[in-house]
N, CA and C of each residue as an Amber inpcrd file, in Angstrom:
protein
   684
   0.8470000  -1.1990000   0.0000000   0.0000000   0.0000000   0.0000000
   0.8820000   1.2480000   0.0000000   0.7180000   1.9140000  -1.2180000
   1.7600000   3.6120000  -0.5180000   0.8350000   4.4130000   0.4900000
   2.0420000   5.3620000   0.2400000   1.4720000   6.1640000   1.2810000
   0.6130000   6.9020000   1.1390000   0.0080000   7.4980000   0.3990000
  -1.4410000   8.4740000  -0.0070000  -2.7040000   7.2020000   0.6400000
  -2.6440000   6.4690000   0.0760000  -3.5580000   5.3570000  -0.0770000
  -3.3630000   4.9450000   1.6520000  -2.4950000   4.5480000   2.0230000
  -2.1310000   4.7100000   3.7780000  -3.1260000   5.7210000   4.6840000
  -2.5680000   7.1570000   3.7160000  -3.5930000   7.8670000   4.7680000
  -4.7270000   8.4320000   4.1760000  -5.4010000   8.0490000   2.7450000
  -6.7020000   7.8410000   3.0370000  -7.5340000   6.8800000   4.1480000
  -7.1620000   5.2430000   4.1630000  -7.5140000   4.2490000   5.0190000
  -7.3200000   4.8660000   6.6150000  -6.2120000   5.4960000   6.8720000
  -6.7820000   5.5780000   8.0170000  -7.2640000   6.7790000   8.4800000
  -7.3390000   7.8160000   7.4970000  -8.3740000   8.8900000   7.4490000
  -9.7860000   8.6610000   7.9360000 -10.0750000   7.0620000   7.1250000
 -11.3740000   6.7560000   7.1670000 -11.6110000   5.8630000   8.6530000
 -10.4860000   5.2740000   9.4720000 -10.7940000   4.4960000  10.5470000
 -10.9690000   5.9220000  11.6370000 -10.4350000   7.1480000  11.5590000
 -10.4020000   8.2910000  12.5250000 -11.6490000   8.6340000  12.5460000
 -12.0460000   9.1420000  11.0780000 -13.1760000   9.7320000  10.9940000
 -14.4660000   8.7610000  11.7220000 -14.2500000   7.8040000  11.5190000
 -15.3860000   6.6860000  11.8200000 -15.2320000   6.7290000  13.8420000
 -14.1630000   7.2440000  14.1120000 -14.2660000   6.8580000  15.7390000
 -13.8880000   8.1620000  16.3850000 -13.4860000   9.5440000  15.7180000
 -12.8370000  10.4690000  16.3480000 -13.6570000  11.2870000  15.7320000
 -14.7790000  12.2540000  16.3590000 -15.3810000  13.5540000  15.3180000
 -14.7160000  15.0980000  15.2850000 -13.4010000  15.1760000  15.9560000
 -12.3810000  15.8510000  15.8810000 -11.5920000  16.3230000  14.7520000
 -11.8110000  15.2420000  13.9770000 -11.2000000  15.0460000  12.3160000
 -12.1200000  16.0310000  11.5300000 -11.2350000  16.7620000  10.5050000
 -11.9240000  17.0370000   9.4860000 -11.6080000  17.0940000   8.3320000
 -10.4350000  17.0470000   7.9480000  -9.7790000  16.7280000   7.0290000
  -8.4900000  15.5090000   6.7140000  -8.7460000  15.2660000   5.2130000
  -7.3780000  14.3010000   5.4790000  -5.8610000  14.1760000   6.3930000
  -5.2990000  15.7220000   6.0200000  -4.3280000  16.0020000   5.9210000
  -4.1010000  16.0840000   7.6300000  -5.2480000  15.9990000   8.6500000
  -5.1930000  16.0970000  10.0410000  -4.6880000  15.1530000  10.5460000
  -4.6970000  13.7010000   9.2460000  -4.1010000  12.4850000  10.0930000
  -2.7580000  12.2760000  10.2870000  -1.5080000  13.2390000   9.6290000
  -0.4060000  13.6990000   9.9210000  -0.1270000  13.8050000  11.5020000
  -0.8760000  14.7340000  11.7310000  -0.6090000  15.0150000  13.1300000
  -1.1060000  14.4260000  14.1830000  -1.8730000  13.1680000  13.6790000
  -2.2090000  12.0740000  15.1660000  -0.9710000  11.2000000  15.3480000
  -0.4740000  11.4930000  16.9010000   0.4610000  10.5580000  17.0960000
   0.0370000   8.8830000  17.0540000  -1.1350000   8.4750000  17.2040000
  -1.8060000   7.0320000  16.4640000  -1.0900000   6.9850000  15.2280000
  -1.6390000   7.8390000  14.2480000  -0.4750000   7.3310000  12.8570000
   0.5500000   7.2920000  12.9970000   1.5140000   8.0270000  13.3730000
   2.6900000   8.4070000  13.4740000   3.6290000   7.4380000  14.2050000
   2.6830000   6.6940000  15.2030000   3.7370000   5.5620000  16.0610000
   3.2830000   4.4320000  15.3350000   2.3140000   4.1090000  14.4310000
   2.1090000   3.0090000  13.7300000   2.8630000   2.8490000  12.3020000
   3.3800000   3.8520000  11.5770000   4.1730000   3.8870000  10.6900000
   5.8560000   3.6660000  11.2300000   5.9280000   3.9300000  12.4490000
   7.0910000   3.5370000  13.1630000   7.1090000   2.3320000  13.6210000
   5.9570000   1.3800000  14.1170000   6.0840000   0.1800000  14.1030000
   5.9920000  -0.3870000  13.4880000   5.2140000  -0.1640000  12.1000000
   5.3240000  -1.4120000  11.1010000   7.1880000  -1.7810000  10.3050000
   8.1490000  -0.5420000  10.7440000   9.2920000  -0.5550000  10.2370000
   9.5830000  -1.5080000  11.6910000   9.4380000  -1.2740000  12.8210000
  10.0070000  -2.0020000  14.1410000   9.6620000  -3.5490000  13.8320000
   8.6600000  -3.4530000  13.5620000   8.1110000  -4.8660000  13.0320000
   8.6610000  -5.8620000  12.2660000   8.5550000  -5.0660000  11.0260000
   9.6440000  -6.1070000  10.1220000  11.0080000  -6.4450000  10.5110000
  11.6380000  -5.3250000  11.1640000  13.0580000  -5.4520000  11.8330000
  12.8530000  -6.5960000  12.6330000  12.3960000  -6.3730000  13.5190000
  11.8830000  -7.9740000  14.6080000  11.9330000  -8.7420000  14.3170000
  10.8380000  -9.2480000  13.3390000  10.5090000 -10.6580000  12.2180000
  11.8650000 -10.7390000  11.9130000  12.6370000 -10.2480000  10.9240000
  13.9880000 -10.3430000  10.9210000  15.1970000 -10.9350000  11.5460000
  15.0910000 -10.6980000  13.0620000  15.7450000 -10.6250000  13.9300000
  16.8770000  -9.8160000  14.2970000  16.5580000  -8.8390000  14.1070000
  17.5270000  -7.2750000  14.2440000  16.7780000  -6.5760000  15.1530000
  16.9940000  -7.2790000  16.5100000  15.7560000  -6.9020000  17.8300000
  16.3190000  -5.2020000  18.2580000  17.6420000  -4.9860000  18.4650000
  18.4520000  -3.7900000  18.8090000  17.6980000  -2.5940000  17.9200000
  17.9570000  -2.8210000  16.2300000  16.9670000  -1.8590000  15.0900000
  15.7510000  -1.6460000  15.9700000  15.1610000  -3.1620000  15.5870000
  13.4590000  -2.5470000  16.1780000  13.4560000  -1.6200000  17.1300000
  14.0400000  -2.2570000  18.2900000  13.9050000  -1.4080000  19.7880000
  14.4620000  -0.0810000  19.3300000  15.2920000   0.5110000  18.7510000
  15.6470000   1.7710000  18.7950000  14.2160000   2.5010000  17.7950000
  14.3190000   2.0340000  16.9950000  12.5250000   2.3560000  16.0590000
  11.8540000   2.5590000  17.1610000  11.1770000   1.7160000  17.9280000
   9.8600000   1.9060000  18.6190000  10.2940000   2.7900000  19.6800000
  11.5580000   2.7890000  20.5030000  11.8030000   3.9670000  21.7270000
  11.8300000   5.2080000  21.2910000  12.1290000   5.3720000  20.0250000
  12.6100000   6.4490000  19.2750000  10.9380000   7.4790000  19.3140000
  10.0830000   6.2370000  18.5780000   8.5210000   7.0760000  18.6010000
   7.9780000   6.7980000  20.2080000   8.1220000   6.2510000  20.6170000
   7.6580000   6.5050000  21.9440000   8.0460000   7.9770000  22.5880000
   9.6250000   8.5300000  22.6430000   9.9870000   9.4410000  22.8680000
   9.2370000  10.5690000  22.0930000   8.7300000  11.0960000  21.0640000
   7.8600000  11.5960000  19.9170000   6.2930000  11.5170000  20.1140000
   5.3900000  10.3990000  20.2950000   4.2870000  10.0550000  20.6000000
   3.9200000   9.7340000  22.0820000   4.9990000   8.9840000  23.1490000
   4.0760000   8.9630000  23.9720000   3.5660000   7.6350000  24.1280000
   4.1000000   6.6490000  23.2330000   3.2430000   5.3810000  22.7560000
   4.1320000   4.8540000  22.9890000   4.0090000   3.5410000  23.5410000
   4.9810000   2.8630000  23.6630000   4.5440000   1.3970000  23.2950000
   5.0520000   0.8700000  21.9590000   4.4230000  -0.3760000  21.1000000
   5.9300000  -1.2730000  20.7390000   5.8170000  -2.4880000  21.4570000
   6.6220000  -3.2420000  21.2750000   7.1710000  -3.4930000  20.1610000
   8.2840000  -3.8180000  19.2610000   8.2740000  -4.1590000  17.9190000
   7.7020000  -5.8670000  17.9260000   7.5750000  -6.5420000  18.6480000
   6.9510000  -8.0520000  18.5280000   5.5170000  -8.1530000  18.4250000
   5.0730000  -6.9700000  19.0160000   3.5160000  -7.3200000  19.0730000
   3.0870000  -7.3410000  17.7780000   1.7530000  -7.8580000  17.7240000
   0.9870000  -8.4070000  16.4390000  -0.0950000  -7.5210000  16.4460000
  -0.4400000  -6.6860000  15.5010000  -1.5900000  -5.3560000  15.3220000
  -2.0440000  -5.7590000  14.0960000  -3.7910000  -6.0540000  14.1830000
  -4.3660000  -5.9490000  12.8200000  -4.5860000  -4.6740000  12.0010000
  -5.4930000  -4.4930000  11.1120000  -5.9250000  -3.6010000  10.8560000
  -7.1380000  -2.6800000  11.3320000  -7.1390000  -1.2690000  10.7460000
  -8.2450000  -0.3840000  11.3530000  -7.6160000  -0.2810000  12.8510000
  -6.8020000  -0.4400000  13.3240000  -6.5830000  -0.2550000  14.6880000
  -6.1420000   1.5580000  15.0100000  -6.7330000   2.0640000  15.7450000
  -6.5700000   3.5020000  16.4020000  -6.5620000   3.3910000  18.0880000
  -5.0150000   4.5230000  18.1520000  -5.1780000   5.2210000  19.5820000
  -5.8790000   6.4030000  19.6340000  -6.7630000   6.9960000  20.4680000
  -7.0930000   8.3580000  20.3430000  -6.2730000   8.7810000  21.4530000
  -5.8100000   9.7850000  21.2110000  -4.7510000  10.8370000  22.1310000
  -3.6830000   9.9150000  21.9130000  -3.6130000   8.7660000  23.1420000
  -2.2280000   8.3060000  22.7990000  -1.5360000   7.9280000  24.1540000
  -1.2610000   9.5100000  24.5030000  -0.0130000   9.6120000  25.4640000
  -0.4450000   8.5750000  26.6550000   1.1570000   7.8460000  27.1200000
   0.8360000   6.3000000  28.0490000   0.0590000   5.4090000  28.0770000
  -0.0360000   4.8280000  26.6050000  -0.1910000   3.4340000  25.7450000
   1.0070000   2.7290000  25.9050000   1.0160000   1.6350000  26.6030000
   1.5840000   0.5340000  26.4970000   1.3940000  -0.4450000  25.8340000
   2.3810000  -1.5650000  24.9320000   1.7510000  -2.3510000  24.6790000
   2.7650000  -3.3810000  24.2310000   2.7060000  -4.6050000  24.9420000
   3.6050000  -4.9120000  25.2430000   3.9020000  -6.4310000  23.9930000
   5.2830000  -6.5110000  24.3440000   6.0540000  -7.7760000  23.3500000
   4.7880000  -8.7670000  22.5290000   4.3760000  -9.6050000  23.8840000
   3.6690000 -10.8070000  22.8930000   1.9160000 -10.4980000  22.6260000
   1.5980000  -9.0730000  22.9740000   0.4950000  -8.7060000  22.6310000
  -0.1760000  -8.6980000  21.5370000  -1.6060000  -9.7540000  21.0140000
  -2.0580000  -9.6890000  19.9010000  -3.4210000  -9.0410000  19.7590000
  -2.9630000  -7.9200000  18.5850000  -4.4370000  -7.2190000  18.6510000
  -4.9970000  -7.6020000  17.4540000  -5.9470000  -8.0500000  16.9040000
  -7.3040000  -7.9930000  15.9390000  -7.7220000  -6.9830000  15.3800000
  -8.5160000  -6.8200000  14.4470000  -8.3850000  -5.9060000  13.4960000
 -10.0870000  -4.8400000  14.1080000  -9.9770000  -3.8030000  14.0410000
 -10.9870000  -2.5870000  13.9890000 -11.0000000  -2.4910000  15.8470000
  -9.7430000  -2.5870000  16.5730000  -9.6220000  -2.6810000  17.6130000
  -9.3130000  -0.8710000  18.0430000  -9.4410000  -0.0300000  19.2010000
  -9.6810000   1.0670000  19.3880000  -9.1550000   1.3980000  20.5900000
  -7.8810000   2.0120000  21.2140000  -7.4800000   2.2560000  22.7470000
  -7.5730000   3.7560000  23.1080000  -7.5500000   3.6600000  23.9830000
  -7.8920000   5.7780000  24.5880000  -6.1070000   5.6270000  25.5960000
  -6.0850000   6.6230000  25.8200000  -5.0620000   7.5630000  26.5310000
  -4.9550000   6.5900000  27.5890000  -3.6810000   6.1700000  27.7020000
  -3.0620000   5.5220000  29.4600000  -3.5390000   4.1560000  29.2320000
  -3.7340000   3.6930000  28.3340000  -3.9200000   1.8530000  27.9180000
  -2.8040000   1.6910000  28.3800000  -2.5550000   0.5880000  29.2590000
  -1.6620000  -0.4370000  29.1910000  -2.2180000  -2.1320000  29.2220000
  -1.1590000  -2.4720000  28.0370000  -1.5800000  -4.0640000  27.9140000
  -0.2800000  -4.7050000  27.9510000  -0.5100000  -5.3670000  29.4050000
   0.9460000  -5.3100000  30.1730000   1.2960000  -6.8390000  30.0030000
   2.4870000  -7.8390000  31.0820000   2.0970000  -8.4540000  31.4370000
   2.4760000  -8.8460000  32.8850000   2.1890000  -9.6440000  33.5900000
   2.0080000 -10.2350000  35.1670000   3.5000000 -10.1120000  35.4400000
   4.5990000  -9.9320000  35.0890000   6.3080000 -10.0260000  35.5580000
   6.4980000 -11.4890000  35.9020000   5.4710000 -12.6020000  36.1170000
   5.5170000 -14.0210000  36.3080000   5.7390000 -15.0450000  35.1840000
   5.0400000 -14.4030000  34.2900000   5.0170000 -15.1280000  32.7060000
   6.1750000 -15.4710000  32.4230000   6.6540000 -16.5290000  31.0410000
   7.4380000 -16.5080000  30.3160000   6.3280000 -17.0790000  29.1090000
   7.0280000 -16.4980000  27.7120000   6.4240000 -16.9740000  26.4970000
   5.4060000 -15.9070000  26.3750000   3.9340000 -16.7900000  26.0670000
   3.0630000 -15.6580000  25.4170000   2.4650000 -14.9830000  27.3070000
   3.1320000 -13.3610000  27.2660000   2.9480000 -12.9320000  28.4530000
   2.0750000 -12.0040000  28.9120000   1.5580000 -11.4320000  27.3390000
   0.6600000 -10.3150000  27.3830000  -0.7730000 -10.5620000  26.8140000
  -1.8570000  -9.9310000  26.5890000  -2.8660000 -10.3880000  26.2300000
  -3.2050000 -10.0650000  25.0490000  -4.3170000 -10.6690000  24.5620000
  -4.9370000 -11.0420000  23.2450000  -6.0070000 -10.4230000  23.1280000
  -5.9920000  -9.1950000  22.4560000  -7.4960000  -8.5290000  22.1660000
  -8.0390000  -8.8170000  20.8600000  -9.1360000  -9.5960000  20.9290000
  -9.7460000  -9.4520000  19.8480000 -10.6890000  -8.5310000  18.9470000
 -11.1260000  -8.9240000  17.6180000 -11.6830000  -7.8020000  16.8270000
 -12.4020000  -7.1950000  17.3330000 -12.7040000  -5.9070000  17.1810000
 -14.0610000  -4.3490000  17.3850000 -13.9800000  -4.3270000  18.9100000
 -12.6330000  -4.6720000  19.4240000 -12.8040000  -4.7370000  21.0950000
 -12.2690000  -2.5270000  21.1070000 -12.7410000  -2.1350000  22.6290000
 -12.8430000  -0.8610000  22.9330000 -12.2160000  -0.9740000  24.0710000
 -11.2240000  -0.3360000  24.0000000 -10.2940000   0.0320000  25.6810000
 -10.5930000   1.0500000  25.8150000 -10.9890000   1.4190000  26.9810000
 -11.2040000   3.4680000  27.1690000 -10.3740000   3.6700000  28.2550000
 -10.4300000   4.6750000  28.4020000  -9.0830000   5.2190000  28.8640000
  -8.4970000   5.3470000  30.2750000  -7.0630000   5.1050000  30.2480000
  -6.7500000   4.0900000  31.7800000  -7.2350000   3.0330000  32.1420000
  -7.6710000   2.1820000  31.1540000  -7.9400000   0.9450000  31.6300000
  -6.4270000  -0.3340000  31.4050000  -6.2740000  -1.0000000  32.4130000
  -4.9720000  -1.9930000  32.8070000  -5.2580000  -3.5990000  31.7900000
  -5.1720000  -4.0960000  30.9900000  -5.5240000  -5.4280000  30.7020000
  -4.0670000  -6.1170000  31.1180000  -3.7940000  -6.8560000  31.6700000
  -2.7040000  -7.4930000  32.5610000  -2.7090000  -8.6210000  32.6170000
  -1.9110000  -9.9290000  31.7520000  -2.0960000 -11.0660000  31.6740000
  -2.0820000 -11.6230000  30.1920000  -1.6660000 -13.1150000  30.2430000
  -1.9030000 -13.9030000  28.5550000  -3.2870000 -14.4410000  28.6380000
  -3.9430000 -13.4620000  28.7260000  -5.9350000 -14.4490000  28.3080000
  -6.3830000 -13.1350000  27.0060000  -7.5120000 -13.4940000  26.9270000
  -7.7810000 -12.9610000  25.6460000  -9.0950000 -12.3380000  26.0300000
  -9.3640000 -11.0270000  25.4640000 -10.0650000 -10.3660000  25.5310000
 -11.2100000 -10.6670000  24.3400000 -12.5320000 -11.0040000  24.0250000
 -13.0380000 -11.6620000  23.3300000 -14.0870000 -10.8490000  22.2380000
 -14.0860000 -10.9330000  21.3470000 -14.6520000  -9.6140000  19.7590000
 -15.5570000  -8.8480000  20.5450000 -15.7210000  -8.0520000  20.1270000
 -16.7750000  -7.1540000  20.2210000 -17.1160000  -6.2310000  21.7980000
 -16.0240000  -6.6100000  22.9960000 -15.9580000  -6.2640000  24.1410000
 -15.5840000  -4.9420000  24.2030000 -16.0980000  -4.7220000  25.2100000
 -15.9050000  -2.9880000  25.8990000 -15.0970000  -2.8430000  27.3550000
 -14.0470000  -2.1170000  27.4980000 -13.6780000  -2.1940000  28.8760000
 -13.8830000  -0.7900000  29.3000000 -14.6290000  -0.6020000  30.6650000
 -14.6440000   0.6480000  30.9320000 -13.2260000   1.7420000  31.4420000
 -13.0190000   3.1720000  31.1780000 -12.2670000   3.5020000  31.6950000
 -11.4670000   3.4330000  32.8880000 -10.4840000   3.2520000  33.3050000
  -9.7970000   2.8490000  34.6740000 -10.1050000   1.1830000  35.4350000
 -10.5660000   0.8500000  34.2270000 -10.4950000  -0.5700000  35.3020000
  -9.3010000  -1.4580000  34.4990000  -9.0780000  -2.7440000  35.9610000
  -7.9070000  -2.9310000  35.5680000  -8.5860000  -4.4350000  35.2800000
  -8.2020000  -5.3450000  34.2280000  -8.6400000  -6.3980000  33.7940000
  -7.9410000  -7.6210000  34.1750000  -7.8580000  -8.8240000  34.7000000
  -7.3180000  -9.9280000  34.7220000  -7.2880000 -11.0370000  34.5520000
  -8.2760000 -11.3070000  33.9890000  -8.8090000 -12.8050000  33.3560000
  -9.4770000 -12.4840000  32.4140000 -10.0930000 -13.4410000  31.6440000
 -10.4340000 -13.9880000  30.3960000 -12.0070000 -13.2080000  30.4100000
 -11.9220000 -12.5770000  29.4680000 -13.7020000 -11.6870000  28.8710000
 -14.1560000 -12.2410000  27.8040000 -15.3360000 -12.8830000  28.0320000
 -15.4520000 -13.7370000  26.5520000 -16.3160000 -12.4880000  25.5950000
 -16.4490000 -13.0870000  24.4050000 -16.9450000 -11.9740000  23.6160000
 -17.8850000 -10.9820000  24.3340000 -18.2720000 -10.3270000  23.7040000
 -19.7640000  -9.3630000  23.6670000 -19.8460000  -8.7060000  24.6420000
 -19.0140000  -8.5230000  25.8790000 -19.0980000  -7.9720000  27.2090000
 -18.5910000  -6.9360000  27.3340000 -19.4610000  -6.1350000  28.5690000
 -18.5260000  -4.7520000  29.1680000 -17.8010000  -5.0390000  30.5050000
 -17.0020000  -4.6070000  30.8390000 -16.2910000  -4.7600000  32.0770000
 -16.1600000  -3.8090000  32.7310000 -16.3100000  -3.4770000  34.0290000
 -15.8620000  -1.8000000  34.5710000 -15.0310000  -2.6430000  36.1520000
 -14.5860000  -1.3640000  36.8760000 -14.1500000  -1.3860000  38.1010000
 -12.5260000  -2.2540000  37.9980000 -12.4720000  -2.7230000  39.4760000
 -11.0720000  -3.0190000  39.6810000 -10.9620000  -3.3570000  40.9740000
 -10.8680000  -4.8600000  40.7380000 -10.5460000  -5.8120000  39.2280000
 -11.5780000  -5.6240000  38.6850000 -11.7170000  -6.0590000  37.0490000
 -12.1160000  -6.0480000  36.4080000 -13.8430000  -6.6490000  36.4920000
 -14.9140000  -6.6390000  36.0330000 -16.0640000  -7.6060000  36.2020000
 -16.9900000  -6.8790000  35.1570000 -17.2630000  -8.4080000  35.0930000
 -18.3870000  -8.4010000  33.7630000 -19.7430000  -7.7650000  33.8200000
 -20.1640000  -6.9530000  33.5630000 -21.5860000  -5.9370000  34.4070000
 -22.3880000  -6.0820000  32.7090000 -22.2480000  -6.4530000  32.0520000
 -23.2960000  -6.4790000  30.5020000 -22.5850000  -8.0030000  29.4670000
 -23.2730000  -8.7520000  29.4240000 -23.1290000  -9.4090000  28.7260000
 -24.3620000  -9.5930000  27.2510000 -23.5220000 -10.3060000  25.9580000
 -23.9980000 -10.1550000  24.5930000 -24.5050000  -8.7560000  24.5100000
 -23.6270000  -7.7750000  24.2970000 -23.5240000  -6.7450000  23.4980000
 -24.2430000  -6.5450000  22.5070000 -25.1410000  -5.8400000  21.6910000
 -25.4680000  -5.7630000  20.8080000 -24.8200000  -5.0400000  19.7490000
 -24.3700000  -3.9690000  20.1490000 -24.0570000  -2.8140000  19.5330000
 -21.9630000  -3.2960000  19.2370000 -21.4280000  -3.3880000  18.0460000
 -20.1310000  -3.5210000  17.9360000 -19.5410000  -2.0230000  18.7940000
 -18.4210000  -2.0080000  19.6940000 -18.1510000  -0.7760000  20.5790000
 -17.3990000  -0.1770000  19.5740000 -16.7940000   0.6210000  18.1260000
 -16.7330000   1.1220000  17.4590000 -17.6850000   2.0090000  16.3400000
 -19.1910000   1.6630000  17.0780000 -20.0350000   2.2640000  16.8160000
 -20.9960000   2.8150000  17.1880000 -20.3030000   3.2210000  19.0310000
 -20.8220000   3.8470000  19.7890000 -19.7010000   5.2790000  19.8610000
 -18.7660000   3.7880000  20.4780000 -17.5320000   4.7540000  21.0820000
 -18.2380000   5.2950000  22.6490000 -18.8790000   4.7360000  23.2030000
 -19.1200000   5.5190000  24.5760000 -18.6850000   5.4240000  26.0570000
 -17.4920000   5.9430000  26.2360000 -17.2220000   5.3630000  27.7360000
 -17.6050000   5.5280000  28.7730000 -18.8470000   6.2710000  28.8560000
 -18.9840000   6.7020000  29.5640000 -20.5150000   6.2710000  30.5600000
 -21.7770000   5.8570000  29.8020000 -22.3920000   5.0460000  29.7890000
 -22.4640000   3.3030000  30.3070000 -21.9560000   3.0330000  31.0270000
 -21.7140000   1.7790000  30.7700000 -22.7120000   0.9840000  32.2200000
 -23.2710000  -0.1870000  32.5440000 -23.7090000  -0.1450000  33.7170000
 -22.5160000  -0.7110000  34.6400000 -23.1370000  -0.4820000  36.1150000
 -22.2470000  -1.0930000  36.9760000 -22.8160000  -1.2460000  38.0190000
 -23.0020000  -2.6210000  38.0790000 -24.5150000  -2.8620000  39.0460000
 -23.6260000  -3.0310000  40.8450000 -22.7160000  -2.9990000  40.8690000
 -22.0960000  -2.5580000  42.6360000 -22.7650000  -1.1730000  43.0200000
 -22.7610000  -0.0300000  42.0740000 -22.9760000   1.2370000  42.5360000
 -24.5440000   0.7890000  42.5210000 -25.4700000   0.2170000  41.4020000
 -26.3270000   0.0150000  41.6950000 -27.4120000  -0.6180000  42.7690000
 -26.1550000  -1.6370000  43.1770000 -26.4740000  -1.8530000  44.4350000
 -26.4460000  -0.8340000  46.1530000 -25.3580000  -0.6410000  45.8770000
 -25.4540000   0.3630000  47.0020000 -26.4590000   1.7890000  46.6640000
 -26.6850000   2.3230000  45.5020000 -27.7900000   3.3930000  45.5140000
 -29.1960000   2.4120000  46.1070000 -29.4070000   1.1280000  45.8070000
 -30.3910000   0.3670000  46.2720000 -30.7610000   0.6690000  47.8550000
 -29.4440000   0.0150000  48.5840000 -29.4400000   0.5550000  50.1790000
 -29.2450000   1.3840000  50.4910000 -28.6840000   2.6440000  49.9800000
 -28.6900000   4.1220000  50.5380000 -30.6860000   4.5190000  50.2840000
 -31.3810000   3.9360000  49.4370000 -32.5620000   4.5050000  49.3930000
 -33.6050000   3.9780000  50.2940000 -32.9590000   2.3500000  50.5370000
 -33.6840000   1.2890000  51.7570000 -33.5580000   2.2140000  53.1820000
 -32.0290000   2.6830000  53.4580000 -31.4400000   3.2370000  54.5860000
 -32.0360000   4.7620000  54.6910000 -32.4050000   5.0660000  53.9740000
 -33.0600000   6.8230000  53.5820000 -34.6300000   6.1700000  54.0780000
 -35.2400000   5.3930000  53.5460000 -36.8480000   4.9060000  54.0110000
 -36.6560000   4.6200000  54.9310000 -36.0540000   3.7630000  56.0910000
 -36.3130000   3.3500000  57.3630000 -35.5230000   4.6370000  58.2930000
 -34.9560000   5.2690000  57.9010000 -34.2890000   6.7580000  59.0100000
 -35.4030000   7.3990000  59.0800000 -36.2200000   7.3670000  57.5440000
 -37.6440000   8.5060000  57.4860000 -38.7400000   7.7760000  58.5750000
 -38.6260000   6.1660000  58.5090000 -39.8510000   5.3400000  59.4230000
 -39.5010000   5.9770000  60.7370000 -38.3370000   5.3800000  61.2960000
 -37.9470000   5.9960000  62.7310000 -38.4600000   7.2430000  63.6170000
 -37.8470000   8.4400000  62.1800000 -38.2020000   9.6910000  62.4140000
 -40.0070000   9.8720000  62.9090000 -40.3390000   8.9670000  61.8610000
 -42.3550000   9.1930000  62.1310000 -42.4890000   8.3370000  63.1660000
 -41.7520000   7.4800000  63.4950000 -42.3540000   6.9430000  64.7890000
 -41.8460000   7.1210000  66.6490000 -40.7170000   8.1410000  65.9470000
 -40.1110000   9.1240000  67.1710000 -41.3400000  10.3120000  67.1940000
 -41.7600000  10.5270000  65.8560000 -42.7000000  11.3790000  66.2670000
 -44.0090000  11.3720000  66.6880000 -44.4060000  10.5260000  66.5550000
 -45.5120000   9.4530000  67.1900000 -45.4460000   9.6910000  68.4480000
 -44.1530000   9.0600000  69.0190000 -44.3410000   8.5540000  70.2940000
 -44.1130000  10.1230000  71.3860000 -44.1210000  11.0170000  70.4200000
 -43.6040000  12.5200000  71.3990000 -45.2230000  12.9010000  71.4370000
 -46.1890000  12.4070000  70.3890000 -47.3040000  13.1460000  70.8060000
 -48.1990000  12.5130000  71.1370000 -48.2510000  11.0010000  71.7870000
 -48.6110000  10.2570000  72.3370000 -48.5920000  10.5740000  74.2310000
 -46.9770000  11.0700000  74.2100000 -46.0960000  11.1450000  75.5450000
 -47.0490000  12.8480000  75.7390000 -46.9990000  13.4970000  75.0330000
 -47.5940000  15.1740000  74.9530000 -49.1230000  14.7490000  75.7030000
 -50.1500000  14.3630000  74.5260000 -51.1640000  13.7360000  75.6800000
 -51.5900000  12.7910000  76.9720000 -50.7210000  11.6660000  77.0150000
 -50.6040000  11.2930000  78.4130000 -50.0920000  11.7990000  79.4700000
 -48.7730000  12.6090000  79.1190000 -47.9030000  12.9920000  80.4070000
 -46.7920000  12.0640000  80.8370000 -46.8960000  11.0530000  79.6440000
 -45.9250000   9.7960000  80.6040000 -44.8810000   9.6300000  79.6790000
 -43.7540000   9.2790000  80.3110000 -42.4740000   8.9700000  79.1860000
 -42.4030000   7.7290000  78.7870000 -42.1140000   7.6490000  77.2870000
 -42.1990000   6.1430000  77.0580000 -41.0200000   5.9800000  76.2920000
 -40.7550000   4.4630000  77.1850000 -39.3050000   3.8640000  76.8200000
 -39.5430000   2.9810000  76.0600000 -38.3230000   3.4250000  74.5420000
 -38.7010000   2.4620000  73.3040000 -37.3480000   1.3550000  73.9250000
């Protein structure tokens, strides 16, 4: 593919997930392009085995972008960072194609591993931003992780995840998360639970109250004190 043709395609993956864009020529200045044209050179160096090349390639745009993309990892296509700055992403990390990360991704791995050490995101999956995926399990198509949570086991397809650790709060997805894009929305039935008992705990303070007041104008017409 040259390069015109390069940044039409991913003109068209920005425009489709970033409404910031308005022209071609804007995709110059996303450090997303800019550290991905630096890894696909880190890349081939790797495959190669000229690991020293790669690594100076990818530290080089990290220093520049902010991004920090292994030359080993495996990236499909359509893949976008938005913003960028403190993206990790580490050696044996495999991403799938129309995959999407926000600002402060890291896809780390456990410091315990050897071999495949980092994780496996699959296609139309959505990282939003500051969220941790940590571990060799695989993140499964079409998943959503909410901002700041940190992930550690295996998400099978179609799911959202929020908090920390990680937990599954929506399962079978309908909607592919590249065609929302929403991080912000997401449920999270812990908070839902506790708004549950703050409203249980709000009704019985209000019972009390009416039956403290009861018993004052009960005590008002008798004259007598009564011990609850």
């Amino acid at each position: 593919m040259g390069f015109i043709s390069h940044i039409k395609e991913e003109f068209e993956v920005i425009k489709e997930r970033d409404p910031a864009i308005k022209s071609p020529m804007e995709v110059l200045l996303y450090p997303s392009f800019r550290v991905m044209l630096s890894y696909r050179r880190a890349h081939k160096q790797y495959r190669k085995g000229h690991y020293f090349r790669a690594r100076y390639i990818s530290q080089k745009a990290a220093r520049k972008t902010g991004i920090e993309i292994h030359p080993g990892a495996v990236i499909g296509k359509g893949f976008f960072i938005d913003h960028g700055t403190g993206v990790i992403i580490g050696e044996t990390t495999v991403i799938g194609d129309n995959v999407t990360l926000y600002q402060g991704v890291t896809l780390g791995g456990t410091g315990k591993e050897t071999g495949k050490r980092h994780p496996t995101i699959e296609d139309n999956v959505m990282v939003s931003a500051g969220a941790k995926i940590i571990g060799s399990f695989t993140v499964g198509e079409n998943s959503k992780i909410g901002a700041g949570s940190v992930v550690l086991e295996e998400v099978p397809p179609n799911c959202t995840v929020v908090g920390v650790p990680g937990r599954i709060v929506k399962r079978d997805n309908m909607k592919v998360p590249r065609s929302d894009m929403d991080q912000i929305h997401l449920p999270d039935p812990i908070m839902e639970d506790i708004t549950s008992l703050r409203q249980e705990n709000s009704k019985l303070c209000n019972r009390v109250i009416d039956l403290e007041n009861q018993i004052r104008q009960i005590e008002n017409k008798t004259g007598n004190k009564t011990t609850i």
